[in-house]
N, C-alpha and C positions, 0 to 999 in steps of 0.2 A: 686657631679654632676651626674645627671641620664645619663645614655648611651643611646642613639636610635641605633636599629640595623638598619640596612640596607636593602631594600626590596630585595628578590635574584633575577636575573632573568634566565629564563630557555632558553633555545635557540631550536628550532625544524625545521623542513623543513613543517610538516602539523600541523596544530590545527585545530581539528576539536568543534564545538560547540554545545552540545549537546549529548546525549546517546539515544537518542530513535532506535528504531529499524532500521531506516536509517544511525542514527548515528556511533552504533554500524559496522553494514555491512559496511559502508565507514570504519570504522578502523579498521575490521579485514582484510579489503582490502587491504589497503595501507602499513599495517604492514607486512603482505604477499609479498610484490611488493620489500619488501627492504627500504622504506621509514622510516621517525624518526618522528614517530606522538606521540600529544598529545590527548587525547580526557579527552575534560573537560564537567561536568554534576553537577547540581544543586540539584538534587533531591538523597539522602541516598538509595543506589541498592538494601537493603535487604526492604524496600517499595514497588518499582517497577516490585521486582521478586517476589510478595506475589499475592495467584493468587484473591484475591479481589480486586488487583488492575486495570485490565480492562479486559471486560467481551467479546469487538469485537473480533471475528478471523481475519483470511487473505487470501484473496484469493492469493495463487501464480499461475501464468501462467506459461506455460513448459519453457519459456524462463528463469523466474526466476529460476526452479527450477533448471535449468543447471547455472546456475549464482551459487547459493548456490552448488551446484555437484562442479562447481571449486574452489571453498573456500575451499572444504573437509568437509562442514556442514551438504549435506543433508544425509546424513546416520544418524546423528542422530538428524536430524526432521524427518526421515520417519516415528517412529511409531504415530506420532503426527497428521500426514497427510492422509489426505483420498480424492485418485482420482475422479476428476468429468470426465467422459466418457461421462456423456448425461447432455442435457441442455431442460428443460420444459418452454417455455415461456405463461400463458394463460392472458386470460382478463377478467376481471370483465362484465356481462351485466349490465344492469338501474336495473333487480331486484335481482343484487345480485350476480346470478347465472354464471360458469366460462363458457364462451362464446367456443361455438363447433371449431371456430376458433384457433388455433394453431399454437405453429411453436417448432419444436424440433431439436437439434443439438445431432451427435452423429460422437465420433473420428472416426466409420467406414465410414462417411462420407465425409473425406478426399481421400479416394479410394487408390487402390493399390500401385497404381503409388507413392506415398506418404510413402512406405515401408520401413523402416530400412534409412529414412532418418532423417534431428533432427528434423521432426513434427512429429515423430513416437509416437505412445502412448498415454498417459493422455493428454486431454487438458489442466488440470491444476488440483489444487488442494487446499483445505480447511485445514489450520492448526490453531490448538488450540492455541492460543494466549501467552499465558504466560509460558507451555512447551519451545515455539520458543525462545521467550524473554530469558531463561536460557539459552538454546542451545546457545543463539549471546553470552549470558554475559560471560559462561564459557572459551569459545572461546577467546574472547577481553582479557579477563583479563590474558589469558594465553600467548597473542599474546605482551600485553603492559605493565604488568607485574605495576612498579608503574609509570607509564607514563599516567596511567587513574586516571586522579583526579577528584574523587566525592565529593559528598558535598560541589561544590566549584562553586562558581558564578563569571563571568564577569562582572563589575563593569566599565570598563574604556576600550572603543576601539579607536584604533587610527588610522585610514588606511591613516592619511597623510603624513606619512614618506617612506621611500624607500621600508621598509618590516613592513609590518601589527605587530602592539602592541598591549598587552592585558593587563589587570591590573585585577587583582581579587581580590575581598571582601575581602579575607586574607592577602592582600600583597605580593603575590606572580605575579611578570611580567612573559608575555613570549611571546619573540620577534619569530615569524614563518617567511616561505618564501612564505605560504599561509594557507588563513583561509578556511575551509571550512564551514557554516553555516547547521547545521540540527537541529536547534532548530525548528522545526517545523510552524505552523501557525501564532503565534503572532513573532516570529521571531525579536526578539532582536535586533538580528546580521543584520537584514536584516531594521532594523528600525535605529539603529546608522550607516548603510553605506547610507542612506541617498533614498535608492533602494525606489519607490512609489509599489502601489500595487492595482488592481482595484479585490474587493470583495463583493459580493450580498450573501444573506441568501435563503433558501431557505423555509422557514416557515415551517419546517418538522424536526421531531424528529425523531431516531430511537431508537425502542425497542428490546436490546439485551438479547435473554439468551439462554441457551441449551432448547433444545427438545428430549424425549423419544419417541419413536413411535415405534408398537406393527408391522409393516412391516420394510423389512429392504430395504432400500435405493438403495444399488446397484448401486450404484457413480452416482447416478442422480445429476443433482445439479436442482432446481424451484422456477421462479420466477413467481409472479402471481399478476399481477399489478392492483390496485383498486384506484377510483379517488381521493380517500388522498395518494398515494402510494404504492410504492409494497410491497409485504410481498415475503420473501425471507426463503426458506428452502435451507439452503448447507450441502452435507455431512459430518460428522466428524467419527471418527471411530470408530469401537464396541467397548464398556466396555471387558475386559475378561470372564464376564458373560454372555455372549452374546447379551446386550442390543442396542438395535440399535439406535443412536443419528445421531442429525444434529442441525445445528447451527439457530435463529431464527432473521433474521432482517427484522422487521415489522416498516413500515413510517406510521407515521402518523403527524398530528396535535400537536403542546405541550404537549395541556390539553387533548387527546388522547393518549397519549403516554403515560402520566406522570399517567392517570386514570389506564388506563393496569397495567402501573408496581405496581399500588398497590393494585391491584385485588390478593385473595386469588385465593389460585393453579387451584383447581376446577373450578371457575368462569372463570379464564384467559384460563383453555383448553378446557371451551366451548367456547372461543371466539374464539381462535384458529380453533378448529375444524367446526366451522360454517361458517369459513371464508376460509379454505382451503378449497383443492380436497382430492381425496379419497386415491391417491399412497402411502401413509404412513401409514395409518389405524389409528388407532387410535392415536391423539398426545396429551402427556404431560409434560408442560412446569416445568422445576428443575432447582432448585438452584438460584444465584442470579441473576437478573435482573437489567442492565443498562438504561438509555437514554441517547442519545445524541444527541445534534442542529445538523443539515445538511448544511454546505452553501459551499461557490464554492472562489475561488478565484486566484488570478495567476498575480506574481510581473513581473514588467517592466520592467525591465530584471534580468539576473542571473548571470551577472559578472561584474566586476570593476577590476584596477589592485591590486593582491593580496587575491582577493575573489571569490567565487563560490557558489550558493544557491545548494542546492538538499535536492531534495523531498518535501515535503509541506512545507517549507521555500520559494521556489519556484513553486510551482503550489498545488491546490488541488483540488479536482473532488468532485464532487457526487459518493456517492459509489453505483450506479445502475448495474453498470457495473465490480465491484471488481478489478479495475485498478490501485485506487491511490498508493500503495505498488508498482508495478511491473514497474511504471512509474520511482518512488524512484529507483529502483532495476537499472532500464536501465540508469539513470543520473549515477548512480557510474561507472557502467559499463564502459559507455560512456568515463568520466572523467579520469577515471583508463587508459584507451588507449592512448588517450591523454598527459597525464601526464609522461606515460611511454614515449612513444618515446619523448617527451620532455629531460628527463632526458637524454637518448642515445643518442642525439643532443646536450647536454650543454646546453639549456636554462631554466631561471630561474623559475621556478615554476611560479610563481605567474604573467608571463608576460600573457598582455594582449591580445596580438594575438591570442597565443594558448588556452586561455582562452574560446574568443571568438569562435571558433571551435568548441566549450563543448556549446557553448547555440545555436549556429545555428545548430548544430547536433541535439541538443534535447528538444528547444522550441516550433518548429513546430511540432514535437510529441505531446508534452504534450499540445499544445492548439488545436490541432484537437480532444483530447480525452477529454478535456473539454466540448468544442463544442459539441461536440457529448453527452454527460453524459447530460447536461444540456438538448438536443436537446429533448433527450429524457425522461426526468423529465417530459418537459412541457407537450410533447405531448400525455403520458399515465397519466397524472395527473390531466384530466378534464373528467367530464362526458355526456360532449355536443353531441346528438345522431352524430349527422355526422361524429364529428371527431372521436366516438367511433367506427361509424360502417367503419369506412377509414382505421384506422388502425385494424382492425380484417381481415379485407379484404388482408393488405398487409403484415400482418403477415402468413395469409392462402398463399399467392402469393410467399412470399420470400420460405415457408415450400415448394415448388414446385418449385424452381430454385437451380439444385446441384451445379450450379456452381459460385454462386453468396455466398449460405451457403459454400461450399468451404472455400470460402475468407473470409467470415464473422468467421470461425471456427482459421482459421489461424492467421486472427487478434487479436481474443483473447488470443489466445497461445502467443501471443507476436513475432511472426516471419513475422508480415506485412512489406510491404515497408517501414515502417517510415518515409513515408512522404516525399519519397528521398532522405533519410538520409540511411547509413548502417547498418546490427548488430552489436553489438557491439561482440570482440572475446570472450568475458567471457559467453554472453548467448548461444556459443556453446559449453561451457565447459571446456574451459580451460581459464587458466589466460594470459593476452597480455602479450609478450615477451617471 
């Protein structure tokens, strides 16, 4: 007579779903906090940590980056990182040429008053992609030890029982007090809780890969927007040789996008170069080249009892604005707060009240930052004279209002109002509680 064994099951207070970079940050998080997490991920980590595996950077905002300062991580993303101090916005004219109209953002533009306070500093910063990605794994893996189970797929959710069930592809259950979802976009998790989702595309591709340029950058960050899209130069750090790099995210069309990335070296840095300004001197684009679709989207809500979306599970931007990370970054944040005094109160994780707190704290965020990203796709992404020469005019107008750049500097650092929501304790550096 054959034996069946028995499926085990695990038991935790968090499960988190998915490893990506939000994944990860939410469980070094909660492991930090005292919590008994799991994080489970689909995809084998030595893939994911190969640096062919994705070519985009990240922009972090200062809030992020004091988020990561309380974790104990960014010491070693810093050699990875390279501060943006200035911000170049130009515009394409009808022949081509980048319109005399301007707007530039610079940290000294925050003013004095602003000194040794947490807007002190970088506005933010541009980190190399897959560096970071070790940085969170080494971390996680030291923080969950075997409570990170890779290679291992959710097959079976169950959120109709008192606490959230999971079943995975190997037979292995495990019953949490709550899930958290960061499978990102298509979002499984977010698909078997039943959560809707309203999502448009954006008919835009982007072209990712490093650039060399014979000038050295000087933490500018430049966006330079043309009517298929902007093309984007962020800084990255010098080689040890002194080479001067920065990151390349040029929008286009598909079959635009798709033509670039298989243009030979030469042919791609005249097109670069004809298509930029002159701040960088000469550019030349190295190494490998990605694309990817562009579209927008942002589920119905982000909690049920027992569950919680964050980060592109629950909302994703256009990356116009280098937000949709730091958006991620502020949900954990958020959540983390939350959850804590939860726990210092005796309630159950996974209840709905407190739940609900975490998405009226941080859906009005994230859908005015949609709104906006979107806002502004549309309206630098046509090249109808009027509305070209409107906004050149009120990009010249806003470049002559300091106190309106001010605000605008400050929202990008991530320390705006939120929307009458608060910051969260972690993006002033240290961890709640």
């Amino acid at each position: 007579m054959t034996q069946t064994s028995t499926p085990t099951t695990d038991r935790c207070e968090i499960a988190i779903i998915g490893g990506s970079f939000a994944g990860m940050t939410t469980a070094i998080t909660f492991a930090k906090l005292g919590f008994d997490v799991r994080l489970i991920e689909r995809a084998p980590y030595p893939v994911t940590l190969d640096d062919s595996f994705d070519g985009r950077g990240h922009a972090i905002a200062k809030a992020g980056q004091q988020i990561f300062q309380s974790l104990g991580l960014w010491q070693d993303m810093t050699p990875y990182a390279a501060a943006i101090d200035h911000i170049r916005i130009t515009d394409a004219q009808r022949n081509g040429r980048i319109s005399p109209l301007q707007m530039t953002f610079n940290v000294a533009d925050l003013g004095i008053s602003d000194a040794g306070s947490y807007r002190d500093g970088p506005m933010g910063y541009i980190t190399e992609n897959q560096p970071i990605r070790n940085v969170l794994f080494r971390a996680m893996s030291a923080a969950l030890g075997d409570k990170l189970w890779t290679e291992c797929e959710v097959a079976e959710f169950d959120f109709s029982q008192p606490l959230p069930q999971l079943g995975m592809k190997d037979g292995r259950r495990l019953v949490a007090d709550l899930v958290l979802a960061c499978d990102g976009r298509p979002s499984p998790t977010r698909k078997a809780a039943g959560i809707g989702l309203k999502s448009w595309p954006y008919n835009q591709w982007a072209l990712v890969t490093c650039l060399h340029h014979s000038e050295p950058h000087n933490n500018w960050a430049f966006e330079h927007f043309m009517p298929d899209g902007p093309f984007a130069a962020l800084p990255l750090p010098d080689l040890a040789d002194g080479t001067h790099r920065s990151s390349l995210v040029w929008t286009k069309s598909e079959a635009a996008a798709k033509g670039l990335s298989r243009l030979s070296q030469d042919d791609l840095a005249d097109c670069l170069n004809a298509s930029f300004g002159p701040w960088l001197g000469r550019l030349t684009p190295v190494g490998q080249r990605w694309v990817y679709p562009l579209s927008a989207q942002h589920a119905d809500r982000y909690v049920m009892p027992g569950l919680a979306l964050i980060g592109d599970a629950a909302h994703g931007v256009h990356p116009i604005a280098g937000q949709g990370f730091n958006l991620a970054l502020k949900d954990i944040a958020s959540l983390a707060e939350i959850l804590v005094e939860s726990r210092e109160r005796g309630l159950a994780l996974g209840d709905l009240h407190q739940l609900e707190r975490y998405q009226a704290w941080r859906r009005p965020d994230n859908a005015a930052m949609l709104a906006a990203t979107d806002a502004l796709d549309r309206l630098f992404s046509t090249a109808l004279p009027p509305i070209r020469i409107a906004r050149d005019l009120g990009l010249a107008a806003v470049d002559r209002m300091p106190r309106l750049k001010k605000r605008l500097i400050v929202e990008a650092m991530g320390f705006g109002p939120n929307f009458g929501s608060k910051l969260p304790v972690m993006a002033t550096g240290v961890l709640p509680g």
